[in-house]
N, C-alpha and C positions, 0 to 999 in steps of 0.2 A: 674419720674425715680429716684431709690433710688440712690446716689450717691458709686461710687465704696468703695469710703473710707472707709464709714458707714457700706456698705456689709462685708465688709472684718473687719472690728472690730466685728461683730456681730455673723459670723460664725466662725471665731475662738475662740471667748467665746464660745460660743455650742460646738462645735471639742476639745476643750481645759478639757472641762466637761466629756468629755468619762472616764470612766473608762478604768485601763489595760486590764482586763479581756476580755470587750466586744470591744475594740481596736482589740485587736491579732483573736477575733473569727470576725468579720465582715473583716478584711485583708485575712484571709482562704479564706471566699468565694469570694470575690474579685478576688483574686489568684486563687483559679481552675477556677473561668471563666474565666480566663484569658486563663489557661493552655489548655482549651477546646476550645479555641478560631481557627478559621483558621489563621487568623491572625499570632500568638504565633506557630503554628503549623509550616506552612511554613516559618518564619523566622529562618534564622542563625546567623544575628548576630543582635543583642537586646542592646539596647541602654537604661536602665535601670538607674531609681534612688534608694540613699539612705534613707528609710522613715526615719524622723524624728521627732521627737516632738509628734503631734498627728496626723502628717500623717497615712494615710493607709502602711501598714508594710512591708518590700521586702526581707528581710532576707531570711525567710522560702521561698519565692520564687524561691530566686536566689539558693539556691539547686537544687531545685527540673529543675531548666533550665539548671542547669550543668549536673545534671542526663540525661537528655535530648539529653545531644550534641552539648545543644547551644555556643554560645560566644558571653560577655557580656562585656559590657563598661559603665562605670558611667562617670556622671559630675565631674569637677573641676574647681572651679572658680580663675581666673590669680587674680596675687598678686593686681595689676589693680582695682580691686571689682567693675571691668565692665564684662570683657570676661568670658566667660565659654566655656570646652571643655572638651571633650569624653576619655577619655582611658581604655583601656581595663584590664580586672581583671582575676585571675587565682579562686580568694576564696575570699568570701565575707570577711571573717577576715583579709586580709590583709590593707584594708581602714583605716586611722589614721583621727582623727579629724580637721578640716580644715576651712573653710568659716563660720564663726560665729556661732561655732560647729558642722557642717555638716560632716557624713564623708564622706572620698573622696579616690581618688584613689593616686598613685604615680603619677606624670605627668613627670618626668626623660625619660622614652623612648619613648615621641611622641606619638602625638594621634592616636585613633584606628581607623579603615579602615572606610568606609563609612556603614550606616547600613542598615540592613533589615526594622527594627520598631522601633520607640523610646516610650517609655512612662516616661510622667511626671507625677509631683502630681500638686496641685492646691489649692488655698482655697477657692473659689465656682466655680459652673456651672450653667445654663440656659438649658433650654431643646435644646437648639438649638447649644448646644457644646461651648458657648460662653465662656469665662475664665476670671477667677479673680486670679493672683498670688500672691506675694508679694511685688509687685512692683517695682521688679530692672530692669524688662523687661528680663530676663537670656536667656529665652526659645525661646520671641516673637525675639530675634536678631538671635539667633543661627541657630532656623528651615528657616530663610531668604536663608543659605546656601540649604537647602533640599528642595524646595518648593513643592515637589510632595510626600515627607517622609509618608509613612505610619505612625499615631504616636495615639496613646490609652492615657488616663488620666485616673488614678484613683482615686476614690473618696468614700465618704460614701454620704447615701443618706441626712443624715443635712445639707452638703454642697450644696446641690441644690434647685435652688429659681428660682421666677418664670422667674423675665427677669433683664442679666444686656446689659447695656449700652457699645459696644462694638465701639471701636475705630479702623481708617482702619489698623494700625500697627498693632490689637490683635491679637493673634495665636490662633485658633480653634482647637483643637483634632478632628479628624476622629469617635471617638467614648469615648465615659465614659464610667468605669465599675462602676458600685455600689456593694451595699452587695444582692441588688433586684435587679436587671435593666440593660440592657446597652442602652445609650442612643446614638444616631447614625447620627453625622451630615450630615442634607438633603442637596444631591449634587441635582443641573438642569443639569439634564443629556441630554435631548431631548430639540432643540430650541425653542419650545412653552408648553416644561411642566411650570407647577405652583409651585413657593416653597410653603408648606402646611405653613410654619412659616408666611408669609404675609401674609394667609387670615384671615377677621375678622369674626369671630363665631358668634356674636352678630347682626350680617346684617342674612334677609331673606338669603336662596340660592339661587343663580343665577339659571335663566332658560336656558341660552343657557349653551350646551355642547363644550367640554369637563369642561368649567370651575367650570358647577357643581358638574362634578365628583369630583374635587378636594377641595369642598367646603364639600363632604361628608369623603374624606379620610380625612379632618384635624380634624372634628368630630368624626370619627374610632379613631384617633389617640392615642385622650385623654381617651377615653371609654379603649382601649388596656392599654395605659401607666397606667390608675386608677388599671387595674386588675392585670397589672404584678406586680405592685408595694403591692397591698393587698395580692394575693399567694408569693411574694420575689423568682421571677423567671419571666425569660425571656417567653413572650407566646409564643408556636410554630406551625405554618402552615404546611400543607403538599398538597398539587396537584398533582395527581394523571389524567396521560392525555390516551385518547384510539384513534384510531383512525390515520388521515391525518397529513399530515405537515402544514394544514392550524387548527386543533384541537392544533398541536403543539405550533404554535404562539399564540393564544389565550390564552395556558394557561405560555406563558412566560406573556403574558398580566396580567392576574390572580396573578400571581406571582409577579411581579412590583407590582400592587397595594398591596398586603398582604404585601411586606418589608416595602413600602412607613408607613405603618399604622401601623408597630411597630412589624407585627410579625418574628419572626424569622425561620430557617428551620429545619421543624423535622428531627429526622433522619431516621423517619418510620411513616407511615399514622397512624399505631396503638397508637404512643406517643403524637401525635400530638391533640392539643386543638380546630382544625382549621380544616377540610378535606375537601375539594371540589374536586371531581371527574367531567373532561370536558369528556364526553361520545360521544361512536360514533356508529350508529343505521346503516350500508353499509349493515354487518352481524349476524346472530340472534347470532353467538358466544360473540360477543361485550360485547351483550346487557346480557348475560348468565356470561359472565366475571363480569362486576360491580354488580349483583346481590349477587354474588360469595363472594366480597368486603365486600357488606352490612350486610352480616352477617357474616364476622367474627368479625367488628365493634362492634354488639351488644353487646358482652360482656365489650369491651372498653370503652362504651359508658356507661353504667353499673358503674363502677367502675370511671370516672370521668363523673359525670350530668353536669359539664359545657363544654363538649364537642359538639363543633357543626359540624354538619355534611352534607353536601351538594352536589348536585347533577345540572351542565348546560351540555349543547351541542344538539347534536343531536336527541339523546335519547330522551332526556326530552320535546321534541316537538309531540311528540304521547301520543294521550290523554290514549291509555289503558294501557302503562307504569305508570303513573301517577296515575290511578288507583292503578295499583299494588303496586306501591311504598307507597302511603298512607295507603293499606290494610297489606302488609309483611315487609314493613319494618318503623314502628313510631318513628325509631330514629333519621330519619332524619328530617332536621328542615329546608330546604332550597332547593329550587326548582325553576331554568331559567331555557331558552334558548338558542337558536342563537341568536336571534334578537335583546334583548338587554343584553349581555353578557357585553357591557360597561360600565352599569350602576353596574358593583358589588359593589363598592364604596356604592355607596347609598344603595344598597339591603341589605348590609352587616350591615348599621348605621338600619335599620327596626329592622333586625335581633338582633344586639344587643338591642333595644327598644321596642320591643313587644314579647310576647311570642304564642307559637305554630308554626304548619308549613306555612312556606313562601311561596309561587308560585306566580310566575312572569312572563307566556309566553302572547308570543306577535305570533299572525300567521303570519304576515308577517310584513317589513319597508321598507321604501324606505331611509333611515337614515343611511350614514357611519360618524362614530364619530371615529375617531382614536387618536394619539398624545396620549395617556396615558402611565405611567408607562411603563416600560418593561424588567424582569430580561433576557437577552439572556444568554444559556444555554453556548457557544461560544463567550468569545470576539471579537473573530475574524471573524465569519461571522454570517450572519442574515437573517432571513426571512422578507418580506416585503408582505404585503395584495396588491394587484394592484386593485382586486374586488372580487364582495362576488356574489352571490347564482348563479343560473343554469337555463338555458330557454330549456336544450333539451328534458329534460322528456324522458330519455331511460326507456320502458318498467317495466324492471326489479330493477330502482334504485329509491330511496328515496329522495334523497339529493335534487333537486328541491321543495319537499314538508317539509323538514325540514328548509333550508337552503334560501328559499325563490327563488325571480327572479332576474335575473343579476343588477348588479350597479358598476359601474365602477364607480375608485375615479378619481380625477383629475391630470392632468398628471403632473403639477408643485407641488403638494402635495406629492407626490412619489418620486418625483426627489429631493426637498427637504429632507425631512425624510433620502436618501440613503445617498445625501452629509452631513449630520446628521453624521449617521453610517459612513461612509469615516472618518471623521472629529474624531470619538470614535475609529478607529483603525480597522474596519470592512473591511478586503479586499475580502470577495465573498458575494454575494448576491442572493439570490433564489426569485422569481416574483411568487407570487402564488395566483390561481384564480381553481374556478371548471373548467373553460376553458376557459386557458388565449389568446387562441387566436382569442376568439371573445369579448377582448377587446377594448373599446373605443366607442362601437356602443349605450352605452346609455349617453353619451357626450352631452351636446349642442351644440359642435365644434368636432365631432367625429374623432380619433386620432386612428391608427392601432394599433396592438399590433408589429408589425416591427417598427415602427417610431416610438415608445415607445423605445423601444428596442435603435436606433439608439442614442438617449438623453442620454440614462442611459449612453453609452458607453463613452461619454464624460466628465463623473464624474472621475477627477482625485482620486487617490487614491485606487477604487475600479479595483481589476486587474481576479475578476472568476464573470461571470453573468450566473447563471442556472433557471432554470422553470418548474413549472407542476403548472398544466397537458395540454395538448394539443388534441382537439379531433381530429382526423382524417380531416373531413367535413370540418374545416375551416382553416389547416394548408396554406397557400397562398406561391405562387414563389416566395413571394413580402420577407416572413419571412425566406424563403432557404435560398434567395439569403444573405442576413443580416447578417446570419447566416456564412455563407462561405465567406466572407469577415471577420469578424468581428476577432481580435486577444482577445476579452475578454470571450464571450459565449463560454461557456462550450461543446465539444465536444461528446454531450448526449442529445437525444431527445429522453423521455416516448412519443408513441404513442398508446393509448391501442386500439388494436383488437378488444375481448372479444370474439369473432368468425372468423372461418374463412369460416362460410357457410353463403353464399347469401341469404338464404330461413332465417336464424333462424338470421340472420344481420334486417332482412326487420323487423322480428316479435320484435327484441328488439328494434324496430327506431334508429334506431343509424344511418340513413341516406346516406348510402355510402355500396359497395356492394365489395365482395371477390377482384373483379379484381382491383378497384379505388384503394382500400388498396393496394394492390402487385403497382402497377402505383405511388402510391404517394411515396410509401416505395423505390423502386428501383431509382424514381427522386434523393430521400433523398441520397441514396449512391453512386451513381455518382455525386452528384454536392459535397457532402464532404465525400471522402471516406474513414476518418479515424474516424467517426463518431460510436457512439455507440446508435442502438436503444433499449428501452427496451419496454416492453409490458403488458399489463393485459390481460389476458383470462380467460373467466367462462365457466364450460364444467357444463354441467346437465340442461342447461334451457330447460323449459317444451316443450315438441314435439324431443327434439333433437335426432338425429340418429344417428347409427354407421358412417354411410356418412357423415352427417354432420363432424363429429368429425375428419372424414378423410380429409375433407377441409380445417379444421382448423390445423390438420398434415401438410398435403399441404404448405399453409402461413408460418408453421413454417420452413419447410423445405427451401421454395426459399427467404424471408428475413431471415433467420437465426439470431433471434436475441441474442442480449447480455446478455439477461437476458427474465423470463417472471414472473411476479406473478399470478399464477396462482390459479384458486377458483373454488369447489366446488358452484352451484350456492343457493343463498341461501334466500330462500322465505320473502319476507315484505311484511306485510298487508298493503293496500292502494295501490299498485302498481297495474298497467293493469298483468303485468305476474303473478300475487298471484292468480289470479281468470283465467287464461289459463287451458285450459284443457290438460291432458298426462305429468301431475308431474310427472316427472322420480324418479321411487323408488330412493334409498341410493344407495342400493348395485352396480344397472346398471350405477348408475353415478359415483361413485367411482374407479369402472376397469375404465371405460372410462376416467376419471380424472388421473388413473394412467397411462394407456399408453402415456399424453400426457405430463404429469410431466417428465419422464422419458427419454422421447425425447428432451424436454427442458432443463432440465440440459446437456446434452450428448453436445448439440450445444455450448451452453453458456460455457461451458467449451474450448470446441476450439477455441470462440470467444477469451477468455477470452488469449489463449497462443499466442495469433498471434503478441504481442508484444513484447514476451521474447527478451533481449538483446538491448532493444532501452533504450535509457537516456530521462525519461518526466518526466514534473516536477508536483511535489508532496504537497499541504500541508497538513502539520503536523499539527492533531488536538488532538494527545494525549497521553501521556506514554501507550504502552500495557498492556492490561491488566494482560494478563497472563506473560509478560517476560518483567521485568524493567528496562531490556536494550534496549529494543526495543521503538519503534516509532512510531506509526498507521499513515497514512496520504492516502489522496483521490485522484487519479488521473483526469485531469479532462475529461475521459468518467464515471468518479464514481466509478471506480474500488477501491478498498483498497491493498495498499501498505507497509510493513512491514517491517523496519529497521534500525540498531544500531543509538541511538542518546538516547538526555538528553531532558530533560522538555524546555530546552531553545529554542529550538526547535519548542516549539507548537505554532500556529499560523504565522511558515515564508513559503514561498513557495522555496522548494529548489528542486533541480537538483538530481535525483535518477534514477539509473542503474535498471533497472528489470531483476533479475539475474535467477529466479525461479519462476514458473509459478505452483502452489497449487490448481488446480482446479479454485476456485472463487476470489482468492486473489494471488498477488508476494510477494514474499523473494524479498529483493532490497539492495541495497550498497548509499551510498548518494555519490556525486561525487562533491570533493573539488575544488575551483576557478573554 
């Protein structure tokens, strides 16, 4: 290990060597990424140094952060020539020379308020954020007070070598800007991820999972960090999801590994270097949606050749998709599945190592590999996998054949993982499975999905527990009861229908007939009757009757539920109902589909006022969109709730008035102490 001393005489010769010219133009781009930055964005108050020497430059900066709105404070070192501290500045010309000619600020009226972000300078870095300054320690004493400060370093890229020798007092920056690069120090966010910085490159990969995944992103790493640094720009990913909220988790999945490996987020699939679409094959609109995608790529694709471009999920588990993808659309270069959607890591290090198209399906595993990366879209809540594929093979759905045969994970790996999430600040949770309530039954020690249920509720910290889906056939007294007891689960249970006729129930297997559904349903709202059900139903499946449909009227009329998503039914090959005889034209299934949409919302809306005037609590997951003074937050039957409040807000669960009832959503007042 080269010694720090030696580093730091070495790279100030280099740094010392710049010209002014290419000084001021390499501090520009430093300085708009900064400006570009989220970071820079949402901070107010900015904790800012004066470059000096051959530091990267801040002058032109600190304009353009006044312009901005920000508030800034620079260093000043105590007469002392130990301490340093913060005061705040009106204009960069007011700073007088100071600490062995640094400039500096006034320190006469007391330091400035605590800050948003700090950035220093440095005289090297390591990829791993490591620092070398000038060795009075200024920075490593004073961030002591911040320990959780958001703080950026700037740098040029001379300044960075491959590795120094970091001491436990060093202070690491969050992130380096370069004139190419931001380089991004890896946090262990999850109790059995891998830091990529300890593994070694030079050893085979390990075989067992996950740790080979992570033997592949430190490989991705450097492949990303060589190209960013060759085009002198940050590379950018973009995932693109369709589909379930179990599509959705996957591709935060997706997404945790792309930042792990250095990409960063585009702002649009068209900019982006990196495109992976998680597809979802339920309905042929889906599948007509990403095709849609694909070509307007082509041109993008065109205009940058090192654009890659990718396709996993559902979809991509039918062989005549796949077909078609190889015949209309050659621009893409990357083809999974479900099955091993963990291994993108490694598919990804192929991809950058060989040329032409990738495909990697698996027809079926018996394999859950979890524990990887994971960007969640919510700090504050998360999805959790409980298990993966589907044993009922209803008639008219796919998902058993794409998704494979149930596999339930292990119940202390769940439990784990949440008190995980507890532990990051996550206080709701969604358990998510094709039907999570015939969980536990491929267990060696087989374990309910209530008694699951019962566990989780003991994770302090986590105060909302929701779930889907649930099918009818296996919802048990055992999971009511749990249920209505329970002060955490979420006052909302999806039970999809799909029908409310016995004859066309039978013909889709779905196991259970018009009257068991009304029986299970009316259990459900006598034992919790504040309870919200919602539902699925497909009108048009083949043979279906005006009768029928009046059945399914019927259902709606005496559970009256909360909500229904309702569909159009919509033909997939491979299914027993593709090959049924008495496909219902469009036209006749559409009236039919309309009178039952129409009914549907009429109730759901009533459902939806029968609250007006109660105080339930809400949280807050995000500024409105449309009105900045407003506050979106969830109630927990999932209703959405509407009202005054600030960003500070997002993620607490507070106490809100339902003042106004909008159809599907409240107007609401928040209610103080």
């Amino acid at each position: 290990m080269v010694p720090k001393a030696l580093i730091r005489k070495q790279i100030l010769a280099v740094r010392n060597a710049m010209d002014r010219q290419e000084q001021e133009r390499k501090s520009r781009r430093i300085a708009q990424k900064f400006l570009e930055s989220d970071d820079c964005q949402k901070a107010a108050m900015i904790y800012l140094y004066a470059g000096y020497g051959s530091e990267a430059l801040t002058q032109e900066l600190c304009g353009k952060l006044f312009a901005m709105g920000k508030r800034i404070a620079m260093p000043h070192v105590a007469a002392d020539g130990i301490h340093m501290d913060f005061y705040e500045i009106q204009n960069y010309n007011e700073l007088t020379k100071g600490y062995r000619g640094i400039l500096e600020p006034d320190a006469s009226k007391g330091p400035a308020g605590p800050p948003d972000l700090l950035v220093m300078p440095g005289v090297a870095f390591d990829r791993k954020c490591n620092r070398i300054g000038y060795g009075k320690g200024f920075y490593d004493r004073y961030l002591t007070r911040y320990p959780k400060l958001k703080t950026v370093a700037f740098a040029f890229e001379c300044q960075i070598v491959d590795e120094i020798s970091a001491e436990p007092h060093d202070y690491r920056p969050d992130v380096v800007i370069t004139e190419d690069r931001n380089i991004k120090k890896e946090i262990k966010k999850m109790y059995n991820e891998i830091l990529l910085d300890e593994i070694d490159l030079n050893q085979e990969p390990p075989v067992v999972e996950p740790e080979r995944q992570y033997y592949f992103m430190a490989k991705c790493r450097r492949h990303v960090e060589d190209e960013s640094r060759r085009l002198g720009r940050p590379l950018t990913a973009a995932v693109i999801t369709f589909g379930c909220q179990m599509n959705a988790r996957d591709s935060e999945k997706l997404e945790g590994i792309l930042s792990r490996i250095g990409y960063e987020k585009a702002e649009s699939e068209e900019q982006a270097d990196f495109v992976i679409f998680n597809t979802c094959t339920v309905r042929d609109n889906a599948n007509q949606r990403v095709y849609g995608h694909l070509g307007v790529l082509k041109k993008n694709k065109r205009e940058n050749p090192g654009m890659i471009i990718g396709l996993c999920g559902c979809m991509m588990q039918e062989p005549s998709v796949i077909e078609k993808i190889k015949k209309s659309y050659p621009h893409v270069e990357m083809i999974f599945g479900t099955h091993n959607i963990y291994r993108f890591a490694e598919l990804i290090y192929n991809k950058f190592t060989t040329q032409g198209l990738l495909i990697d399906i698996w027809e079926d595993t018996d394999k859950i590999v979890e524990n990887l990366p994971s960007d969640r879209k919510y700090p504050f809540k998360s999805g959790i996998n409980i298990m993966f594929g589907c044993n009922n093979f209803c008639s008219y759905c796919i998902v058993p054949y794409v998704r494979g045969r149930e596999r339930s994970r292990r119940p202390e790996d769940i439990i784990q993982e949440i008190k995980e999430l507890s532990a990051d600040g996550v206080v709701e949770i969604m358990l998510l499975g094709q039907n999570v309530n015939s969980y536990g039954k491929t267990l060696d020690t087989p374990l309910s999905f209530a008694g699951l249920l019962r566990e989780i509720e003991k994770i302090e910290g986590i105060r909302r527990i929701r779930f889907m889906t649930s099918h009818p056939k296996d919802l048990s007294d055992e999971l009511i009861q749990v249920m209505k007891e329970s002060k955490k689960i979420c006052r909302h249970l999806h039970l999809p229908l799909q029908s409310g006729s016995s004859r066309i129930l039978k013909e889709m297997n779905r196991r259970y007939d018009k009257e068991q559904y009304l029986d299970l349903a009316f259990k459900i709202r006598r034992e919790i009757p504040d309870i919200a059900i919602t539902t699925d139903i497909i009108v048009g499946f083949p043979g279906e009757t005006h009768e029928d449909v009046n059945d399914t009227l019927d259902v709606i009329e005496k559970v009256r539920f909360d909500n229904a998503f309702t569909f159009l039914y919509s033909k997939r090959t491979g299914t027993p109902a593709a090959a049924m005889e008495n496909q219902i034209p469009k036209e006749a299934a559409q009236r039919e589909f309309d009178r039952v949409l129409s009914r549907v919302q009429e109730i759901s809306k009533e459902m939806t006022e029968r609250f007006t005037g109660q105080t339930m609590d809400v949280l807050v997951e995000e500024v409105n969109a449309h009105d900045p003074s407003l506050v979106t937050g969830r109630l927990t039957n999932n209703n959405m709730v509407h009202f005054r409040g600030d960003s500070d807000l997002i993620g607490k669960i507070v106490d809100v008035r339902l003042v106004e009832c909008r159809g599907f959503y409240y107007m609401g007042e928040m209610v103080c102490g």
